[in-house]
N, C-alpha and C positions, 0 to 999 in steps of 0.2 A: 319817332316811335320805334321800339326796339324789335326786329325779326320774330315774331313768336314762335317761329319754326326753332327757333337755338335752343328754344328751353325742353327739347324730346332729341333726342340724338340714338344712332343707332344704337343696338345690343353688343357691347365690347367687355369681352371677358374680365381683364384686366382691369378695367375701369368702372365696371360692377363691382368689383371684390373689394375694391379701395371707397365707394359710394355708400354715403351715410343711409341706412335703409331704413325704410318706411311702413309701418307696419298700420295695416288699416282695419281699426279695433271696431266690433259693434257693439251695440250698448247690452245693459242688462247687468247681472246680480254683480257683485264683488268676484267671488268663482270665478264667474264664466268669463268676463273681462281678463281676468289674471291665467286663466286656461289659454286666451290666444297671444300670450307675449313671452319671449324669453324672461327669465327669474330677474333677469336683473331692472330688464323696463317694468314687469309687475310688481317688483316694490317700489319704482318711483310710481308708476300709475297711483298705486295706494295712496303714497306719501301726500301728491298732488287731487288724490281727490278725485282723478279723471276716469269719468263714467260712461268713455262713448258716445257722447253727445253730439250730435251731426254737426260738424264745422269744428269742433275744440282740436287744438294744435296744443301739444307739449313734446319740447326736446328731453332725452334720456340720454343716459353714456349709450344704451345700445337702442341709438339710434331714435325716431320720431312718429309720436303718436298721435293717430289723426283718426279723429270718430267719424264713425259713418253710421251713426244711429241704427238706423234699423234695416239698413244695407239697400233701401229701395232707390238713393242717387247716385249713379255711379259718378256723380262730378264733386264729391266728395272729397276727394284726394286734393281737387281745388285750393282746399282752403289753406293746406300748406302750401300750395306753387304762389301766393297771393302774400303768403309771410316770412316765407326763409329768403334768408340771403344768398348771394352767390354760392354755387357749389354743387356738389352730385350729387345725385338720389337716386336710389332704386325698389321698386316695391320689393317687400320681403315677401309677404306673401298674401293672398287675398280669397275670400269666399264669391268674390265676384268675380271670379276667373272667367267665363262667360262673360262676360262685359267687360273684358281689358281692355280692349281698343275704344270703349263710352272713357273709362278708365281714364285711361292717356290722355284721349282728350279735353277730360275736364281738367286736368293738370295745364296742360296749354292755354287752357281758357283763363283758368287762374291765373295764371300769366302773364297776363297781358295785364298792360301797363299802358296810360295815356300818358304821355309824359314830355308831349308839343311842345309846355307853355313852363315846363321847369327841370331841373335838373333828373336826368334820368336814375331811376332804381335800378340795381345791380337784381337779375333774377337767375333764381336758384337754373339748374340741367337737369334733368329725367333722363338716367341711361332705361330707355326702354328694354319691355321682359324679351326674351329671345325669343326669336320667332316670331316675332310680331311685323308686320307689315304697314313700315311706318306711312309710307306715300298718302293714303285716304286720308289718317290722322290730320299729315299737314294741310292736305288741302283743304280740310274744311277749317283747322282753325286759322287757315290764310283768309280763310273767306269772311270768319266770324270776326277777326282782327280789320280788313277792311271796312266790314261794316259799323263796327264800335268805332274806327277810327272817324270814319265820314261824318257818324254822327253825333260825337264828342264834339266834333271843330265847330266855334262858334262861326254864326254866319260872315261876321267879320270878312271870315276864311274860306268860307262856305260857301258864298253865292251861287246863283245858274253859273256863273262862266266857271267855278272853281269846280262847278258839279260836273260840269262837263267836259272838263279836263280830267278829270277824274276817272270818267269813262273811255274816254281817252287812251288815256295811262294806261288800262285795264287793257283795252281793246289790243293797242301797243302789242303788249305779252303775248297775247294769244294769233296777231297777225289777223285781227278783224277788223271789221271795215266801218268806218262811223261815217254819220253827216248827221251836220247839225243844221238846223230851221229857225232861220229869226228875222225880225225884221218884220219888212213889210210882208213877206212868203209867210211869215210865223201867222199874222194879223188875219190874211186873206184865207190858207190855208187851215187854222186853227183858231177860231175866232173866241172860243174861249180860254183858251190858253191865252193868248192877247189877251184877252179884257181881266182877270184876273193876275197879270204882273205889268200891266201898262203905270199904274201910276209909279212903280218903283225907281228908283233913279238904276239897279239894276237891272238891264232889258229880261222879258221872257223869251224861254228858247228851247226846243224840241231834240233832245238826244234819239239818234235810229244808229243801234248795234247792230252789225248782222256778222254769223261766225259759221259755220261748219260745212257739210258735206251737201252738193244740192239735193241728192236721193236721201236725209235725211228728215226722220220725221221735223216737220216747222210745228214748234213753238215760240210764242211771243210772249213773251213777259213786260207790265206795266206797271211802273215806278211812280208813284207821286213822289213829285219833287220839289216841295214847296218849302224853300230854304231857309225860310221864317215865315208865320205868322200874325200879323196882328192882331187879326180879324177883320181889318178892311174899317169899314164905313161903322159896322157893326163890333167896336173894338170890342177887345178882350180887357180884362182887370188886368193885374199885374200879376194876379196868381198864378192865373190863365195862359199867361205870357210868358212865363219866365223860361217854360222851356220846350218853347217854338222853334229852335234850332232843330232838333230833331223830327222837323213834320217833315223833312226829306225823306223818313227811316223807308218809308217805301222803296224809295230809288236805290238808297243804300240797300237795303237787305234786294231789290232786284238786281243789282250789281252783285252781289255776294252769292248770288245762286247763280248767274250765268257766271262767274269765276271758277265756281264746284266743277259745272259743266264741260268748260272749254278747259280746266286742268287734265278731269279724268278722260277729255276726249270723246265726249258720250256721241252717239250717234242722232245728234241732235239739230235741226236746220233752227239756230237759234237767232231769235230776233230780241231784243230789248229798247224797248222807247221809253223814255224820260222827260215827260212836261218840265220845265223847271224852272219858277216862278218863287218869287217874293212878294207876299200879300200885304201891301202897304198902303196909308192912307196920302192921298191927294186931290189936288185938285179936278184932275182926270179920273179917279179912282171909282169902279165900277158902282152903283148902287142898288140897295134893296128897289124892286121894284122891275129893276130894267128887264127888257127882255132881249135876247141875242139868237141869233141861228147858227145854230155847232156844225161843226165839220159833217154832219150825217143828215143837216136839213130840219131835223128837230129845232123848234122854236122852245127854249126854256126861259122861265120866267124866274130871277132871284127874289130869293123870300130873304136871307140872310149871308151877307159875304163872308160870313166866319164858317161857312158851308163851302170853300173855294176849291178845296182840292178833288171832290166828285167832279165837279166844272173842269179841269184840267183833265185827268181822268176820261171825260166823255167823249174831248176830242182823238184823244190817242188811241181810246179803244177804238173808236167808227171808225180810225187811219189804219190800227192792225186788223181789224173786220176785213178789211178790203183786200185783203190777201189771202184770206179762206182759209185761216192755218189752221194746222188740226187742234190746236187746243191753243187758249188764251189766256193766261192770269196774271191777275192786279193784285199788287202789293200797296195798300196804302195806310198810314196812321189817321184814317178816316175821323170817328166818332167816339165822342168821350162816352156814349150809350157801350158799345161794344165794353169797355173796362168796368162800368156799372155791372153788365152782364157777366162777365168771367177774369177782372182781376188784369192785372198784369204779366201772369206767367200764361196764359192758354190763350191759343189764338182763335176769333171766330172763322171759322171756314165756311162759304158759301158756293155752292157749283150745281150746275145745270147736268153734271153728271155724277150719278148715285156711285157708279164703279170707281171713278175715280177718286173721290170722295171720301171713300170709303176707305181705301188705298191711303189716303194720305193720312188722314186720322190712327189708322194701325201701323203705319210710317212713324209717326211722332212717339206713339208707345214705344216704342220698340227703339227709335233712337235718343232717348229726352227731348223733344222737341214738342209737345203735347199740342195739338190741334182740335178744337172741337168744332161738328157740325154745325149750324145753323141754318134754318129754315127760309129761304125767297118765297114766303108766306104771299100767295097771287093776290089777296082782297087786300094786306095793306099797299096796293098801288093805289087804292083812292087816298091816301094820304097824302100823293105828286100829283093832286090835279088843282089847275090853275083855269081860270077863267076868260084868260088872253093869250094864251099860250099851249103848245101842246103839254108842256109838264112844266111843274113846278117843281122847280133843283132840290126843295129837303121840302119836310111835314113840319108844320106848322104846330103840330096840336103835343108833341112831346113821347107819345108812344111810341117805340119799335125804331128807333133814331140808326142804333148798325143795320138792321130789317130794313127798311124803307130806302137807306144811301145804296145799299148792296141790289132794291131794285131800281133804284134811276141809273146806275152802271149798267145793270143787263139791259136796259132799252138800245144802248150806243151798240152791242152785238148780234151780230146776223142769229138768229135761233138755230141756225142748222152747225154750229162751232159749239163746240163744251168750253164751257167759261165758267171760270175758278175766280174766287176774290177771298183775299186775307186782309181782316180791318184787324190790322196789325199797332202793338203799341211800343216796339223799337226802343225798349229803355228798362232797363234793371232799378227800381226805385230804391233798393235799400240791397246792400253786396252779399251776399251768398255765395258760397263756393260754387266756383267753377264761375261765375256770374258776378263781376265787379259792378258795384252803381255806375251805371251811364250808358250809353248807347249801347245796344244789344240786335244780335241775329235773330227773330225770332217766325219761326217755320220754313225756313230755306232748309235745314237739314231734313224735315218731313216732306218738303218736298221733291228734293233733289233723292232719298232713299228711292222715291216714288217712280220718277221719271228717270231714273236710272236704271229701273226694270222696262221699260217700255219698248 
């Protein structure tokens, strides 16, 4: 997969001058359209018809024209890094000048190319505007490239041991320190982590990152990482299934925000754990019914194994609990309820703290990253009660399915920790600029704004 950092290169006089420039049209009258282009792209504009339509690409002798509709995404500019061929580009000029650096890196993101399993595309170069302060840029779209990369790769590729080298790899870079948990230590230690990837012929296994300064603030970040789906005992259709590859996105985008972190050096004591399991059917293969005792001593009872990756989730939380870090948050592609509720592009945010919260939602405005609140509404806890157990792992009855998983996760944390969870859905369904179909970052830049104030 090709460096995404190549396609934004620094501000070179010379090589502006000789780069095909880019002019970023918004929509509206005939006029007003032809008012923001030199005379000669405003008669091909006419010629072609082109009305600033969010995402339309057309090339001109002077240079290329890329609508930005109504000017409110600045990843806009996307849509040409996603269609030109090799070659320079420089913005000409733009009303989004405030949002140059959103700008840039919607270009990068367009950019990006999965290109593992076949001949690689030749991608355009962005001589970036002067003055501009490339370093941020690339680090997040290093981050967002990771994690589309992790979770494009079919499981094949993908497994616990692939995920955990991965982490690895990562760690690597930054000179941080990993151990990983499996085996019979995974089993005893993490019992539902065990029983959730026991029947796979790929073992389950416990990624522990830890990176920065000891007098740093500790946070720990929790990655579902469940490398495929079937749904267990309780399978899936085929519909269902087809793209269980990415039920890791958790891990991945947890990977990709403590990448953001340990690039810019944040003053952060960071920790990241990774359950990371394949929910597969067998003989041994865990059942509706069964009940298990999680790493915290809670007795959960399963109603449905296609509810697996809260179960992995539980253990990892009560393991980071036990270090009292100042703040906690889980990333995981939890509940198809959560997409019912808000779609693919907005993420549900759930946290035990209003300020931080709050923070992170005006975070996501403010970077494209869009986040919204959601409620740990206290009465649907009777929807986790079980009659043999102390909780029952998901509700039974169909209401509040992201609400109800986001409270059987706060059970596994000490109340006296602020704990954040994103039922995240780690996947662009249909490409958009700046936004290709397939695996996607989504709320590690609203977070990472967030905790980079802190």
């Amino acid at each position: 997969m090709a460096e995404i950092t190549t396609s934004i290169v620094q501000f070179d006089a010379k090589r502006a001058a000789d780069a095909t420039p880019i002019h970023l049209v918004h929509s509206g009258s005939r006029t007003a359209i032809n008012e923001q282009l030199p005379t000669e792209a405003a008669k091909t504009a006419t010629l072609m018809n082109f009305n600033g339509e969010l995402g339309a690409v057309v090339a001109t002798p002077d240079g290329v024209l890329v609508g930005v509709g109504d000017g409110r995404d600045p990843f806009a500019v996307g849509a040409a890094a996603s269609r030109l061929g090799a070659g320079d580009y420089r913005l000409a000029s733009s009303k989004l000048k405030s949002a140059v650096p959103l700008v840039v890196l919607g270009w990068a993101l367009g950019a990006y190319r999965f290109d593992k399993y076949k001949n690689a595309m030749a991608t355009p170069t962005l001589i970036a505007p002067e003055g501009l302060e490339l370093a941020p840029v690339h680090q997040q779209a290093k981050a967002v490239a990771l994690v589309r990369d992790l979770v494009n790769t079919p499981t094949e590729d993908m497994g616990p041991a692939q995920l955990a080298a991965a982490a690895k790899s990562l760690g690597a870079s930054f000179d941080a320190r990993i151990e990983i948990t499996e085996g019979e230590a995974l089993r005893k230690g993490f019992p539902l982590v065990h029983a959730v990837g026991r029947a796979a012929a790929t073992p389950p296994l416990l990624v522990d990152l830890r990176w920065g300064p000891e007098d740093g603030v500790p946070v720990t970040l929790v990655g579902k990482g469940v490398c495929f789906d079937s749904g267990g005992l309780n399978i899936k259709g085929s519909t269902g299934m087809a793209l269980m590859k990415k039920d890791m996105g958790g891990a991945a985008n947890a990977l990709g925000l403590a990448s953001m972190i340990m690039a810019a050096d944040l003053p952060i004591k960071l920790r990241v754990l990774i359950p990371a399991v394949e929910n597969a059917i067998g003989g041994n293969a865990f059942r509706p019914g069964d009940v298990f005792t999680s790493r915290s001593g809670q007795t959960v009872e399963i109603s449905n194994t296609d509810a697996e990756g809260r179960l992995i989730l539980a253990d990892a939380l009560a393991y980071a609990a036990e270090e009292k870090p100042a703040r906690i948050i889980s990333l995981a592609t939890l509940t198809g309820a959560a997409r019912v509720a808000l779609g693919p592009d907005i993420v549900p945010l759930y946290s035990t703290d209003d300020d931080f919260a709050n923070a992170v939602v005006e975070s996501g405005t403010r970077v494209n990253d869009p986040v919204w609140r959601m409620p740990l509404w206290a009465r649907y806890d009777d929807y986790l009660s079980s009659q043999i157990a102390d909780v029952n792992h998901a509700s039974t009855g169909g209401f509040a399915g992201s609400i109800t998983a986001a409270l059987f996760l706060r059970r596994f944390v000490d109340k006296s920790i602020p704990y954040t969870h994103l039922d995240i859905y780690a996947w662009t369904p249909e490409q958009r600029p700046g936004r290709p179909k397939g695996g996607e970052a989504t709320g590690i830049r609203a977070l990472y704004d967030t905790l980079a104030k802190i």
